[in-house]
N, C-alpha and C positions, 0 to 999 in steps of 0.2 A: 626558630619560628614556631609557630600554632601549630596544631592540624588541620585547623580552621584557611587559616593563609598556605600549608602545602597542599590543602587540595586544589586553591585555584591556580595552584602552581604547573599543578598535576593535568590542570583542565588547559592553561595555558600553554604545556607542552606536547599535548594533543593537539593544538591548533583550533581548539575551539573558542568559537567568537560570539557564541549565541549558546544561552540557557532557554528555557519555559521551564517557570514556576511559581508557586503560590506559597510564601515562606508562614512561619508561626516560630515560636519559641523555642523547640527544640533542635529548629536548624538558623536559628539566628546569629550565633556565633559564626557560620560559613559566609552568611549574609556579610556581615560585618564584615568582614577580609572581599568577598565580591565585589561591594562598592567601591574599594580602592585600584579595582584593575580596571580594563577597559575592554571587557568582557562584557557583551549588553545583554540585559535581565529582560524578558517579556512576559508580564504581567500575567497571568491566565485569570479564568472569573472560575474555574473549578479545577481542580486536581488532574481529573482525567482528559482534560484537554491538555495541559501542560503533555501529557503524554502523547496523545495523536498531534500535539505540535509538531514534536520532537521527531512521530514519525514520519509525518509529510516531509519535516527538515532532512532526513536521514535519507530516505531512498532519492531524493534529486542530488543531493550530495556523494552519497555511496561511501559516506560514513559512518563514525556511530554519532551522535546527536544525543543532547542530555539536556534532562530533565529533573526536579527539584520538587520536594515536600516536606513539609514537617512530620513530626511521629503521628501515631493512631488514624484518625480519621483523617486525614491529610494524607499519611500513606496509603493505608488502606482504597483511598476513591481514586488509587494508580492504577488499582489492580486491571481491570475491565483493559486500559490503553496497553499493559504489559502484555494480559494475554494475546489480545492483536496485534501486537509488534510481536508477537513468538510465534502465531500462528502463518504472517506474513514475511518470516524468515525477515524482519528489521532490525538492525542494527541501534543500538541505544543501550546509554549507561544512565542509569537512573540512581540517583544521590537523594537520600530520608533519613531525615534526622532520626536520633530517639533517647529516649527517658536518660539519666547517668545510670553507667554501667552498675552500680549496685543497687540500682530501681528495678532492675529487669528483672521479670517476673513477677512483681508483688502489686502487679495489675494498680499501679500509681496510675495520676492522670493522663491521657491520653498516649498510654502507653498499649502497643499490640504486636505483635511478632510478625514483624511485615515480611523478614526472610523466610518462617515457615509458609505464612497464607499465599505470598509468591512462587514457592517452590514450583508446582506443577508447570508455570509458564516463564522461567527463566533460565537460558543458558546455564546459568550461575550466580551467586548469591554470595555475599558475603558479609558478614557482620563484624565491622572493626574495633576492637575489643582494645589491642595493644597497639596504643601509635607511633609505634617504629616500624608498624604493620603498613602504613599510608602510602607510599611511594610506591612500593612493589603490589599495592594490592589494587590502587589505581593502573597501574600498567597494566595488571594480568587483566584487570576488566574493561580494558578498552580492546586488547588484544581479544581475546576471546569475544568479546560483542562481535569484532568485525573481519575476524576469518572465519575458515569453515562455515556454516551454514550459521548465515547473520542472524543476531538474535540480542534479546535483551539480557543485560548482567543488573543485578542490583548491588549497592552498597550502603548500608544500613551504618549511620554515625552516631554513636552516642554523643549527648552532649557535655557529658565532662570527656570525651577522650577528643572534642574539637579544638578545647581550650588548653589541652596540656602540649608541651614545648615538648619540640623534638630537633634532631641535627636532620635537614634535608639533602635526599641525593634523587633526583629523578633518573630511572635506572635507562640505559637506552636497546636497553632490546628485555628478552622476557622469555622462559626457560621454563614450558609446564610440563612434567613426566608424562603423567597422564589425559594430555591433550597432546595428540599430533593428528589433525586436519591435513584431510589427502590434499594434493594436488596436480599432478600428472595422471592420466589413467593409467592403466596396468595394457601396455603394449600387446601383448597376443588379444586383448579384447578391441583393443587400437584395430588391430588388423582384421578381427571378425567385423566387427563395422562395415570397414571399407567392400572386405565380401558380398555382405546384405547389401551395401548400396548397388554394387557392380551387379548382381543380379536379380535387385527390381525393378520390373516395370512400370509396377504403378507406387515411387517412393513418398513418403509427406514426411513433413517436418509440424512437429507441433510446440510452440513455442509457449514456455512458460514465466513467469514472476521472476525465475533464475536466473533470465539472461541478464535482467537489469539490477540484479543484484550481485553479480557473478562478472559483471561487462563482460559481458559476450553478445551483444544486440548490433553489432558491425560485424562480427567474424559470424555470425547464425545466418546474415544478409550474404557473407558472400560466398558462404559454405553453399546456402539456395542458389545462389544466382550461379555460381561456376558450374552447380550440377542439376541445374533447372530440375528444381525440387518443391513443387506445391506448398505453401506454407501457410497453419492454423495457427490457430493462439487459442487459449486460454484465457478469460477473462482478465488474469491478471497478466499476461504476455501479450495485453493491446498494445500497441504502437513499436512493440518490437517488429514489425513490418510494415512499412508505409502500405495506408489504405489501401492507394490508388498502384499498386503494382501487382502487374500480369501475377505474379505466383500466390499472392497473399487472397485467399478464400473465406478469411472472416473466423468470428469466435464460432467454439465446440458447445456443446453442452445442449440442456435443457432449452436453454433460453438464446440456442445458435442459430447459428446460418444455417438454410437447406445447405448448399453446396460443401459447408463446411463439416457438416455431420455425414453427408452421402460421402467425402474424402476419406474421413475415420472411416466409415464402413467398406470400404473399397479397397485400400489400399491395400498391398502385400508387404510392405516395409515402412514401420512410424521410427518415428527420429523424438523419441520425446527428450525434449532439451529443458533443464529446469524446471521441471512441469509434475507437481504432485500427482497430476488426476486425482482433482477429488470427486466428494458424490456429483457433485454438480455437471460437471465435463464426465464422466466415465458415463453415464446415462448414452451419450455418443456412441459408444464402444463395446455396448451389452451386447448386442446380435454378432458380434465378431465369435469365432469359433478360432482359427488359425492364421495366424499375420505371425513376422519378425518384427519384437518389438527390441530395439535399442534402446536404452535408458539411461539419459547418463544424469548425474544428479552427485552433488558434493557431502549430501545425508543416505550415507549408505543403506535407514532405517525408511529412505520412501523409496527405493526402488523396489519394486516389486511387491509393494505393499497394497497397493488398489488393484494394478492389474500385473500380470507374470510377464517377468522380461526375459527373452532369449540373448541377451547381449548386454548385461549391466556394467556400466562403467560409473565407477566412481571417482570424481576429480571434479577440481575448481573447472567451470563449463569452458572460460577464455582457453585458458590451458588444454582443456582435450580440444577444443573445437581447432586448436591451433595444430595437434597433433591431427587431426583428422583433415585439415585442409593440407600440411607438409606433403600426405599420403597423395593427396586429389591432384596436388601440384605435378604428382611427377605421373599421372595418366595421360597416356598415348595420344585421345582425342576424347575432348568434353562431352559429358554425357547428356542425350538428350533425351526428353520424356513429352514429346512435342501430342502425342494422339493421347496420353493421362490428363496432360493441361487441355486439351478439348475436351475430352469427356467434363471436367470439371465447370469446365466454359459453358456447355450447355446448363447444368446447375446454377447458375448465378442470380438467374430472373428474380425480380425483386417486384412487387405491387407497389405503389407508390400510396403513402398515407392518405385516408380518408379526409376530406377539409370537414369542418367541425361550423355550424350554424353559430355565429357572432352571439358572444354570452363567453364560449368558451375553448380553447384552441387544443390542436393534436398533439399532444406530447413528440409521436415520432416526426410527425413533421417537425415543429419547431427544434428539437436537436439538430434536424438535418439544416436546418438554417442557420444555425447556430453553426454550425460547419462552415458557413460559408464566409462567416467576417471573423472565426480564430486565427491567430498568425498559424505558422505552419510549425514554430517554436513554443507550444501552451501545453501546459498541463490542465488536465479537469479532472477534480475530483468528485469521485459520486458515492452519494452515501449510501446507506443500503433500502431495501425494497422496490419499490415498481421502478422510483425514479433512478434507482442503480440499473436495471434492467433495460429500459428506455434508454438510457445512455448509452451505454457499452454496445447494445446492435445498433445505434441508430449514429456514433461519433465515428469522425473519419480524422487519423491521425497521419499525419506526415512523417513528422519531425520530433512529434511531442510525447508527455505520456499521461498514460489512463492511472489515477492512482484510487482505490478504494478500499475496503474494508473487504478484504475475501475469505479468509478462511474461518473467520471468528463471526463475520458479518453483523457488526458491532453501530449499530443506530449513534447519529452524531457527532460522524469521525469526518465529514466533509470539511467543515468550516473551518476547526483547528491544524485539520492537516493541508489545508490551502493557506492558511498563517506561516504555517512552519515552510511550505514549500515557497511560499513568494518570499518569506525571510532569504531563506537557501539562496534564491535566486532573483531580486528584484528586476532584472530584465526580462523575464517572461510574462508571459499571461498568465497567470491562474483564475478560474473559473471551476467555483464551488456549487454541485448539484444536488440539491434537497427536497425531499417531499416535505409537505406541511406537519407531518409527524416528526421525523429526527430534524427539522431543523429546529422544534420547540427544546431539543433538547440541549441544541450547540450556541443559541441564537447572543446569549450572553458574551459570547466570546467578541460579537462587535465590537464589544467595547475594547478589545486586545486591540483590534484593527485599528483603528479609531486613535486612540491611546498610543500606537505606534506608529501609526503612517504606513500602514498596511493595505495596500492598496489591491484586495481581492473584489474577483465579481460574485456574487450571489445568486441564483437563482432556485426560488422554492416554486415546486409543481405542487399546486393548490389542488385536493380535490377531497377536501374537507372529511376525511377519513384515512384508516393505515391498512393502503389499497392490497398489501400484500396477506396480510395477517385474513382481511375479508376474505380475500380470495380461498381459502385453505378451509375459512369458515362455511362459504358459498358451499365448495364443492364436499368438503369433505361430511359438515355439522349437519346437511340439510338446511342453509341457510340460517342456521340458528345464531344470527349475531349479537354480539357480547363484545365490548370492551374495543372499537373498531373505531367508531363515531366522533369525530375531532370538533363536537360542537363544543361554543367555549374557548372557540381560539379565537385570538386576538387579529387584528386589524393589522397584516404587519407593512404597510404602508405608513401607517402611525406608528412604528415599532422603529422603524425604518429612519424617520423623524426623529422620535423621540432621542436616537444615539446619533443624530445630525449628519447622517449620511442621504445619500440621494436615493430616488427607488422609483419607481414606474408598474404598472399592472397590466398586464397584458389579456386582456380577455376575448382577443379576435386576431386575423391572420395580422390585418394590416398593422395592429398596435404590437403584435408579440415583434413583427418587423420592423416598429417604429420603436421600441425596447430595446432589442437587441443592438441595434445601431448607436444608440445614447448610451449603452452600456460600456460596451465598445472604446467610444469614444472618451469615456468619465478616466480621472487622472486618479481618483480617488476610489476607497468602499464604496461599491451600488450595489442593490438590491433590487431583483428583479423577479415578481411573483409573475405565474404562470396560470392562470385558472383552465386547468381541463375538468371534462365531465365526470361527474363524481361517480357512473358507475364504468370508469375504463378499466378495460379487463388488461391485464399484462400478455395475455397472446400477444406473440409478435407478428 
């Protein structure tokens, strides 16, 4: 057969049922051999959503998830969606054509070195040169995308080595010397652990990205619950603890909970599980002088990296957290931290959002409303700026999850990665959150939804400028604004229209409530603008 027809061979014995991508000539031969499987193609309107397709598709799945481009500019406009799938520890194989193997280098047409310009944000890379190389070299790159710390593999095809005939064997396991990914912790750090626990009083759990990419988001609940253990998240470790439970204190950082940042500074023992600390969260953590910090984390390269750990443990999170509940299982009598969780109790007070004079409504209110008709099964994804901000303090998850752009905080990643994730999963809700700026930039991809029977909600927070970028302007420029101003944008109620989908405006309490409910309710793409006042500041 091809190399063309063994890679969807390759793809099919992956168990992959879904691509995102946008083909051209140099991967048209793979094309050819796709169309005869039963593998569905999802259209993208640009390169780099094929990619945040993929990863919305990947972290509800807790696979890798692949995506598709042709050579030069087609590969190249991947790059942006690789880096934030590397920086959010995402799993994804990504498959680019390019030039025939003896064009490389002599800058032909649309030819570019997508494995060097990749380098810095992929797992691994590889350029298939010899195609008796196919089989094995698809294996190692699904293998590596999705153990040890998930991430993206590239595989770069030429196009004469798609069309050359080779004898196929799909390998079924996969043997790399130099790759071996921990996954048990290292036992005497097992039992330092358990020490720290046994002798804090005031212990916290801080939950990160890792638990849902690691499954460990039921064993991190009952590791809390058996040893009534305060529990934080991390922007990207939302919904790893239902909202509304006694232990669970809310997001860290800049942009946190009082209650949740007075725990970080309080405590004598953090439990960071999965959890980089990056700049954004370790701001929490700057006035601390002396705490045990635990660290357990499957990239041996972030522990200890933001802040100093007294107990790093390295391992897949299930696996240690399995070893660390073995330990809990055979304690005397369950541990309790009944007067830390009052202290914390006292913290929780909340100000309820300002209502907004008719014209234009509260961002934090309407989230919190929005809370109240999501099933308890939804993911929402928020894209980045004020309206990622707004989201993440103001959404209340049960069951569901928060999924966004965190570590790269990459403008435009909402829309495509609610594509990918309601593909993933067509029985849940997905609910896409955009400010008027990054949805100008995802907004094309309707037509993916549309075009597939993609059934995501939309919501863009209208407030006719790029409220974050302002803000930084405000405080830092002396007001001196530049390049902020979103005058010039379109009507997107007629935008809305124009790609035959449904859509509402919400510009007062009772219509953001008489929105949300139609939204709700629609079987199909809605779009649902939000007008708040154009000069809301992001204080929470």
């Amino acid at each position: 057969m091809t190399v063309a027809r063994a890679m969807t061979e390759c793809l099919r014995a992956e168990g992959i049922t879904d691509v995102f991508g946008y083909p051209g000539a140099a991967i048209c031969p793979f094309y050819d051999e796709l169309y005869e499987t039963d593998i569905r193609h999802h259209l993208v309107r640009h390169e780099v959503n094929a990619g945040h397709a993929a990863s919305g598709y990947a972290r509800v799945t807790g696979k890798p998830a692949v995506c598709v481009a042709t050579s030069g500019p087609g590969a190249l406009n991947l790059i942006t969606a690789i880096a934030t799938a590397y920086m959010d520890s995402v799993p994804m194989v990504i498959i680019t054509g390019q030039v025939n193997s003896d064009q490389i280098g002599r800058d032909v047409f649309q030819e570019a070195d997508i494995t060097g310009s990749a380098e810095p944000f992929v797992k691994h890379s590889y350029l298939l040169k010899k195609p008796e190389d196919t089989a094995e070299v698809f294996k190692r790159a699904f293998y590596i995308a999705g153990t040890g710390r998930r991430g993206p593999v590239l595989i770069d095809v030429p196009f004469d080595v798609q069309k050359a005939e080779i004898d196929f064997e799909y390998p079924e396991t996969v043997d790399i010397r130099s790759y071996r990914p921990s996954t048990k912790g290292n036992g005497y750090q097992i039992k330092r652990a358990i020490t720290a626990l046994r002798e804090a009083k005031k212990p916290l759990i801080c939950a990160g990205g890792g638990l849902f990419t690691g499954n460990g988001v039921a064993l991190m609940r009952e590791f809390a619950e058996k040893n009534d253990i305060p529990v934080v998240s991390t922007m990207m470790g939302l919904g790893a603890m239902p909202s509304d439970s006694p232990l669970y204190f809310g997001m860290i950082g800049m942009h946190g909970k009082k209650a949740a940042n007075f725990a970080v500074n309080n405590c004598d023992a953090l439990f960071l599980l999965g959890a980089r600390v990056g700049d954004r969260a370790m701001s929490a953590m700057e006035s601390r002088k002396s705490f045990t910090v635990v660290h357990i984390d499957i990239d041996p390269a972030e522990i200890g990296k933001n802040i100093e750990a007294n107990v790093p443990i390295v391992g897949d999170i299930s696996l240690v957290l399995e070893q660390l509940l073995e330990q809990v299982n055979s304690f005397e009598a369950p541990l309790s931290h009944k007067d830390w969780r009052g202290e914390l109790d006292g913290m929780r007070f909340e100000t309820d959002p300002e209502p907004e004079p008719d014209g234009h409504v509260n961002p934090k209110w309407f989230i919190r409303m929005l809370n109240k008709k999501l099933p308890e099964r939804s993911i929402v994804v928020a894209d980045v700026g004020q309206n990622q901000i707004w989201t993440a303090a103001n959404i209340s998850l049960k069951d569901g999850r928060f999924l966004t752009s965190g570590g790269m905080g990459t403008m435009g990643y909402s829309v495509p990665a609610a594509i990918g994730a309601k593909t993933a999963d067509p029985t849940l809700e997905v609910v896409a959150v955009c400010g008027d700026g990054s949805f100008q930039m995802e907004m094309n991809e309707i037509a993916t939804a549309v075009q597939d029977g993609i059934n995501i909600k939309m919501i863009v927070i209208r407030n006719h400028c790029r409220g974050m970028v302002r803000a930084v302007q405000e405080g830092e420029s002396g007001n001196r604004l530049l390049g902020v101003a979103l005058n010039g944008s379109p009507d997107f109620i007629k935008i809305a229209a124009a790609y035959g989908i449904e859509s509402a405006r919400a510009d007062s309490e009772q219509s953001a409530l008489d929105g949300i409910e139609r939204m709700m309710k629609s079987d199909k793409p809605f779009l649902l603008e939000v007008v708040v006042p154009d000069l809301e500041k992001t204080i929470l």
